[in-house]
N, C-alpha and C positions, 0 to 999 in steps of 0.2 A: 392531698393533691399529688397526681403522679408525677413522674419527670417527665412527660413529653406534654402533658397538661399543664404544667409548671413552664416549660418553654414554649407551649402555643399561647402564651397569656403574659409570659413577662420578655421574651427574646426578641429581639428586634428581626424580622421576616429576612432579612442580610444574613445574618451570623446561622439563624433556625436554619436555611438552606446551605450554610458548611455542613451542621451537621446531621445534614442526609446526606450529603455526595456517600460517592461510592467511594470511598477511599483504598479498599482495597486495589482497587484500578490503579488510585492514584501514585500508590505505593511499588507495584510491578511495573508502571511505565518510567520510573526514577530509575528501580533497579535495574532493567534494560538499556536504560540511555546511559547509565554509570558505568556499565560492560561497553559499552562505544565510545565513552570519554578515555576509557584504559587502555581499548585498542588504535584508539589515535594517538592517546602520547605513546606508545608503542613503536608502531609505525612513522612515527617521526624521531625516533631515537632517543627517546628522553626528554621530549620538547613538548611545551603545552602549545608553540606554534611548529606548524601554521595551520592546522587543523583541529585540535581539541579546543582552544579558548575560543575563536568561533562558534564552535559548536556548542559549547555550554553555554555560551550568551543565548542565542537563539534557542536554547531549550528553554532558558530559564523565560524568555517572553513569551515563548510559545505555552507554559504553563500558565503565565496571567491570562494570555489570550483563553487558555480552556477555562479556566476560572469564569472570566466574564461572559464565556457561551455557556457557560453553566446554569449561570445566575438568570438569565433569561431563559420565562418560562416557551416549553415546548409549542406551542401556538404559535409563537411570533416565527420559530424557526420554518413551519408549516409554512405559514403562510409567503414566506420569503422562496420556497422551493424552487418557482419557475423563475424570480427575477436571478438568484444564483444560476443555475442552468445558464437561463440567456449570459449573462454577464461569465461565464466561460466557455460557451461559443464564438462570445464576439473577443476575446481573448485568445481564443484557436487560433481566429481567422485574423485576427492581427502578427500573429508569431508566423501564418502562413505569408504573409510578405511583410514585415520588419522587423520577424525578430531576429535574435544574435545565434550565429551562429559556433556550434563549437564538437571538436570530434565527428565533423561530416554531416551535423543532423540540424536543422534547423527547428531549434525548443524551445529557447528561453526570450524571457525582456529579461533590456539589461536596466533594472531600478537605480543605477551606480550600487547602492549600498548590498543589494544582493540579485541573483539573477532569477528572478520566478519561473518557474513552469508550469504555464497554463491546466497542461494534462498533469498533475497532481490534485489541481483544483477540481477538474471534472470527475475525477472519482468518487468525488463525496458530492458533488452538487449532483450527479447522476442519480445516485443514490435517494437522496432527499426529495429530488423532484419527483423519484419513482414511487417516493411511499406516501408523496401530497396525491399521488395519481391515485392513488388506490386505494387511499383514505377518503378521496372525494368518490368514487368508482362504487356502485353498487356490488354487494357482494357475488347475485347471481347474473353480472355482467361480466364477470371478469374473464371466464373463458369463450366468451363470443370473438368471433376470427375480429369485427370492428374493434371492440376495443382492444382487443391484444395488436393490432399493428400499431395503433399512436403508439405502447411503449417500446415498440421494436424498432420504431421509424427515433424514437428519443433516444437508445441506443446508438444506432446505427449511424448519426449525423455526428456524433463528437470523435468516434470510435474510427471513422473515415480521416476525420484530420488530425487526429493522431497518428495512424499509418502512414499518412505523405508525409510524416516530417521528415524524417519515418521512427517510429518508436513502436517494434513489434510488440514490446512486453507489456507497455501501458495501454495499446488497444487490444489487447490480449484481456486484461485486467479490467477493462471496461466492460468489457463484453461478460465478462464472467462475473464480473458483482452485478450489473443491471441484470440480469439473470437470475440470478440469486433471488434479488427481487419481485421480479416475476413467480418463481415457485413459490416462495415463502407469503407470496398474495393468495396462491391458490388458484394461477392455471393451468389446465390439464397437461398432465403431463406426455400425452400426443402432440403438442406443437413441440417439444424439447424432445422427443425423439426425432422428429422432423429435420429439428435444426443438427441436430447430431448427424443423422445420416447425409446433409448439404455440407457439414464440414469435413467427412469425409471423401468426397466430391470434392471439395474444394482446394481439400490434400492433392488430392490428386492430378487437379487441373495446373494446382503453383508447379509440383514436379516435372507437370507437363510441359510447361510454359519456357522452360529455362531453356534461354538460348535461342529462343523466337523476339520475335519484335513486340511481342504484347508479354514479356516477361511480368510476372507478375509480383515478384520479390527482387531488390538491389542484390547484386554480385556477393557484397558481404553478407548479407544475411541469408543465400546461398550458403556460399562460407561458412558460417554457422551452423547451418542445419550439417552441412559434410564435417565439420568437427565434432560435432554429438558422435554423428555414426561411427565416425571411427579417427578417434583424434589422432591414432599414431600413424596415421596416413602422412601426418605433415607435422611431425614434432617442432620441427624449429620456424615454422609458417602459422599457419590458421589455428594447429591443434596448439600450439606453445601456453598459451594461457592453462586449458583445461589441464593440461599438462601440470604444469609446474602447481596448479590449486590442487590436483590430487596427491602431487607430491608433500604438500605440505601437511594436506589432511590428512594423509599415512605415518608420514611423518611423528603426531602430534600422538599417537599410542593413548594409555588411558589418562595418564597424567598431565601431557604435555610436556614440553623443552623446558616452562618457566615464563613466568612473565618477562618481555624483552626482546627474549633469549629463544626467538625463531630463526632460522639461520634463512630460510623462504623469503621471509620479509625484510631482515636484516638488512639481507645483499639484493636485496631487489629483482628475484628471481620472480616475484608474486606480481600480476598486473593490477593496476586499480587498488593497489592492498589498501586504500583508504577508502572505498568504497563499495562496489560492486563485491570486490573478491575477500572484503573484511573478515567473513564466516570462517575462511580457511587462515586468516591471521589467528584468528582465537582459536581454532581447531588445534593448531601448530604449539599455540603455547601452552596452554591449558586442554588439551587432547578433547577425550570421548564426554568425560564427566566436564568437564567447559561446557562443550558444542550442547551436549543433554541438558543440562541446566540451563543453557539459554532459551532452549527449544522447552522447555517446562515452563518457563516466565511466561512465556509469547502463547505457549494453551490455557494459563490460568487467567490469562487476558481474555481469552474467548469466552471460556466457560464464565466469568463474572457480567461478559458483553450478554450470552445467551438466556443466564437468568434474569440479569435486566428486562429482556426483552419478553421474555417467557412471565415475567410478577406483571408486566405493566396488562391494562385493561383500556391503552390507547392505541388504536390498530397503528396510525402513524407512526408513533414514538416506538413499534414493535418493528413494523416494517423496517423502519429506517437504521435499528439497532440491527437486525439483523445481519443487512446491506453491511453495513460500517465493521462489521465484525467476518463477514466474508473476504471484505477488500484487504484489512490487514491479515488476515490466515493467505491470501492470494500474496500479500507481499513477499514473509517468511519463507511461505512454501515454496515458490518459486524461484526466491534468490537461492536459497538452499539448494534445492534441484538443479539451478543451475551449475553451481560451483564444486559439485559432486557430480558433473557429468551426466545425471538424472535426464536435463532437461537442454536444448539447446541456447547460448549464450545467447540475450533478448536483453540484457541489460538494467534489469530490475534489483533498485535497494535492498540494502537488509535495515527493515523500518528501525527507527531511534538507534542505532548503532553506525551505518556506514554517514559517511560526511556528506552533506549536503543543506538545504536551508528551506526549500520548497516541500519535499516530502513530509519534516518532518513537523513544520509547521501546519500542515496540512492534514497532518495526521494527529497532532493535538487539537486543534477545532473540531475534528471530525470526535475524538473523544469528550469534547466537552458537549458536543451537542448527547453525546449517551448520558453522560451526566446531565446535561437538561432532561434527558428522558426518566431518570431515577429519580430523580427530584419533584418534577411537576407534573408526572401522571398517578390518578390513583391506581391501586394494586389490588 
């Protein structure tokens, strides 16, 4: 008798489904989140508060929590796709008049014990309901103009109230995983040139727009876009942040200053250094070979997300893989881009490293539903 025949006959169906997880996964998203428990006690001077022992509770829940989306087979998560969706839209549209406010932006509920954000949730429920769509969707329906608008019109409604909070980088990030979606279902690639050439149009109308009565971006996130182009316009104003992040990621040479031992983050030259602008905390102490190596963690995470999805023989549990592995490559890449002046300031995590409670809980469900997907589709 073999050993997987030996365990289909005497393992109890609980324990058999540990082992198939992907554990590889399992094991680069510890060591990721372990490089963000280092750069919080960092950033706080040798203190596990007020930011690392937080953090690590809520990782370590948020691992049960992927554990137990794990264990539930891929069907059930299907079939939940559109009551998820709804139930973060009517979470949008609750934050759109009572939630809390904080740093100018209206995002969060306040749960006392932590403050959710809505639009974390809608990244992955986007996703999921986009690949129940298309799982249900006949394969030679897909690039028909009818059915390609219900998924453009399921973008487009969560993706709206994220912008009025205003939160450019998460309805930036909608927009571009429901998307994902969409190709990776297989339609034509003439409606994505389409939309390409309306976003360029629509560059052009925001630039237009400034300074009229139908402005179509907030003053700061003007600001923003004028610090990309040219941050030494305003060193000690607008550009100060991007500033003092490239100084630190010059700074950080191949080796780094040292764990601690950034002088950026020390003296608090560095904005957000517990958050947002984290990348350039780790750039600063552990330099090129840090920043590389984190950014190798964060691809080996893809490429295991992409063969998942690539062995499965379940259009759903492929779609939705896929999706789920676009959205955290869109996390990475853009915070990264931002904080290297690449891209304009939009306000976007670095996943399982910068502090917070909603992304990254958010971003464990989202991987335990891929471990639902290795687990309960054949191959």
């Amino acid at each position: 008798m073999s050993y997987l025949e030996y365990n289909a006959k005497y393992v109890p169906t609980g324990v058999r489904k540990l082992l198939y997880f992907n554990w590889p996964i399992v094991i680069l998203l510890i060591a990721v989140a372990c490089a963000g428990f280092l750069m919080l006690y960092s950033v706080a001077g040798g203190n596990v508060n007020p930011w690392m022992e937080p953090q690590l509770k809520r990782f370590g829940f948020g691992m049960v929590l992927m554990m137990i989306v794990a264990l539930v087979p891929i069907w059930f998560w299907r079939s939940l796709g559109a009551l998820g969706y709804l139930l973060a839209l009517l979470l949008l549209f609750y934050v759109e008049f009572f939630g809390h406010v904080g740093m100018g932006a209206q995002r969060w509920i306040d749960l006392g014990f932590m403050k959710l954000q809505p639009s974390e949730l809608a990244k992955i429920t986007l996703v999921v309901f986009l690949a129940s769509y298309y799982d249900w969707l006949p394969i030679n329906k897909t690039s028909h103009p009818i059915w390609v608008i219900v998924p453009v019109i399921i973008i487009l409604v969560p993706t709206a109230l994220v912008l009025k909070q205003p939160d450019l980088g998460t309805s930036l990030l909608l927009l571009l995983g429901g998307g994902t979606v969409m190709f990776a279902a297989g339609v034509h690639w003439g409606y994505f040139a389409t939309v390409i050439g309306a976003g360029v149009g629509a560059i052009y109308a925001v630039f237009q727009s400034r300074g009229t009565e139908w402005q179509l971006l907030k003053d700061y996130q003007f600001a923003r876009i004028d610090t990309f182009l040219d941050p030494a316009n305003d060193p000690l104003g607008a550009g100060y942040h991007i500033t003092q992040a490239k100084i630190a990621l010059g700074s950080g040479g191949w080796t780094g200053r040292g764990f601690m031992q950034g002088t950026q983050s020390r003296l608090n030259f560095l904005p957000e250094k517990h958050t947002d602008f984290i990348f350039t905390t780790l750039s600063e102490e552990f330099g090129f070979i840090g920043a590389i190596t984190l950014l190798a963690l964060y691809m080996l995470i893809i490429v295991f997300c992409i063969v998942t999805a690539l062995r499965t023989k379940n259009r759903f549990a492929s779609l939705m893989t896929i999706g789920i592995a676009m959205t955290f490559f869109l996390f990475f890449a853009v915070n990264m881009a931002m904080v290297m002046g690449m891209a304009p300031v939009v306000g976007v995590p670095l996943p399982l490293v910068s502090y917070g409670g909603s992304a990254m809980l958010v971003l464990l469900v989202a991987f335990g539903l891929v471990q639902s997907a290795h687990i309960h589709t054949p191959r």
